[in-house]
Phi, psi and omega in degrees: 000129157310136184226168176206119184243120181263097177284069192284185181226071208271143186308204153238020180254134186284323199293326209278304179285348159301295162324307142326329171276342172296303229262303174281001154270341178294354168279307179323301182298307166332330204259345197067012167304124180259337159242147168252118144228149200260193184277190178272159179023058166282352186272317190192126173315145163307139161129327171291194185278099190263330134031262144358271179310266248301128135277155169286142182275031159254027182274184166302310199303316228259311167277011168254307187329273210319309176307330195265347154287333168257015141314326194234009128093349160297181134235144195242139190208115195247135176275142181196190185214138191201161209297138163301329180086357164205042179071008166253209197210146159291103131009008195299119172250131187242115192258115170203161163108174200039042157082003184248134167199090163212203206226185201179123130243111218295130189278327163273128166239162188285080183250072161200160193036085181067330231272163161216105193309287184311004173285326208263354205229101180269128189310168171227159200289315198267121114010137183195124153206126156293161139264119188239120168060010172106354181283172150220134224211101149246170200259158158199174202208106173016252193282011135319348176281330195265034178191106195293002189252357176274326189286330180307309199316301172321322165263000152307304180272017166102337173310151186214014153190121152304092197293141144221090185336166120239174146180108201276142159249144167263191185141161202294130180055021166269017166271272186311325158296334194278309162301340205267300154347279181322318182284314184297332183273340183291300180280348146328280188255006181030057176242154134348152134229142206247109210227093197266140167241171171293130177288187213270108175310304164356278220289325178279334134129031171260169181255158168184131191257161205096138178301339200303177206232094182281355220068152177195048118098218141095032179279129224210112153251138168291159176243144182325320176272056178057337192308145181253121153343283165209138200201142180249175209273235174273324191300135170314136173164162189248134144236132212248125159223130174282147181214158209229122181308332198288358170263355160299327194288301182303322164294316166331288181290318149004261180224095172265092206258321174268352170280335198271358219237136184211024157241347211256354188226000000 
């Protein structure tokens, strides 16, 4: 399957960042990408009013993602927000088009390095995977990467290739985490891992202050034996690559690491 992860720099305007995602899945789908996935909070950067941003997901923001995945005959999967109901915002990767319609609420919120997510953000529970084109695709959310029994679950549950929303903070050697992560979960669950972040506001030549977790870019697909495939630098840009289940299969047999594993569940 063709994939394609659109590494954006999303605004604090939801309307202004629907237009990033148009614009970056009609290159994708041009590239022949059959999944799009955008970053964690593609509706509005950590740091804006995010309150504010949250829509339901019958708002406009949820229903323009959806128009513009069946204008283009993917599926699309958007980091957005949406209200809780005890004055925080839901989390979201909203996974739709191709016959795909479900929601991820990201089970780990960022209560690190200062930051404390959960004040502004309630976790959620569940477990979530799709199907795309006969693939199976679970979800997962930026710091959900530092927890490896979730990706085992996913892959329990048939996935053979992982989404992971992001927008990493930056800061000394979080860079070098992100990649070492990405790979080690890769190799976790002998899967893909689709690992799209938010780009570096920096690279666009903005400052920016403050603790919220803004992104830096280095959005990464993995190959089941960790390796990485293809990866992009800070800068805004779609990457588009192919994975081929049958290598899931050849890692699998290897190194049958989730048939061997006798603690993890």
């Amino acid at each position: 399957m063709r994939v394609a992860l659109c590494q954006i720099a999303s605004t604090d305007s939801p309307d202004a960042n629907l237009g990033l995602v148009r614009a970056a899945v009609a290159e994708a789908a041009q590239a022949g990408a059959r999944l799009v996935v955008l970053p964690e909070a593609a509706m509005a950067h950590f740091g804006a009013d995010l309150a504010a941003a949250a829509e339901e997901l019958d708002g406009p923001w949820a229903s323009g993602v959806r128009a513009i995945a069946r204008e283009h005959g993917v599926a699309v999967v958007a980091g957005m927000f949406a209200p809780a109901g005890d004055g925080r915002v839901r989390n979201l990767l909203l996974a739709t088009g191709a016959d795909v319609e479900e929601v991820y609420q990201k089970i780990h919120v960022f209560d690190a390095f200062g930051h404390r997510e959960s004040d502004a953000v309630q976790p959620g529970e569940d477990v979530v995977t799709v199907d795309v084109d006969g693939l199976r695709v679970g979800l997962a959310t930026c710091y959900d990467v530092r927890f490896p029994e979730l990706f085992r679950r996913l892959a329990d549950a048939g996935a053979e290739a992982i989404v992971v929303g992001a927008s990493w903070g930056a800061g000394e050697g979080k860079r070098e985490q992100w990649e070492l992560l990405t790979r080690a979960r890769a190799l976790d669950c002998t899967s893909w891992v689709l690992a799209c972040g938010q780009a570096d506001p920096a690279a666009s030549g903005e400052e920016v202050t403050g603790t919220a977790p803004r992104g830096i870019g280095y959005s990464a697909v993995i190959a089941p034996n960790g390796q990485p495939a293809a990866v992009l630098g800070a800068a805004p840009g779609v990457l588009v690559a192919d994975i081929d289940t049958e290598a899931v299969e050849s890692v699998r047999s290897a190194i049958p690491v989730l048939r061997n594993a006798r603690l993890t569940r």
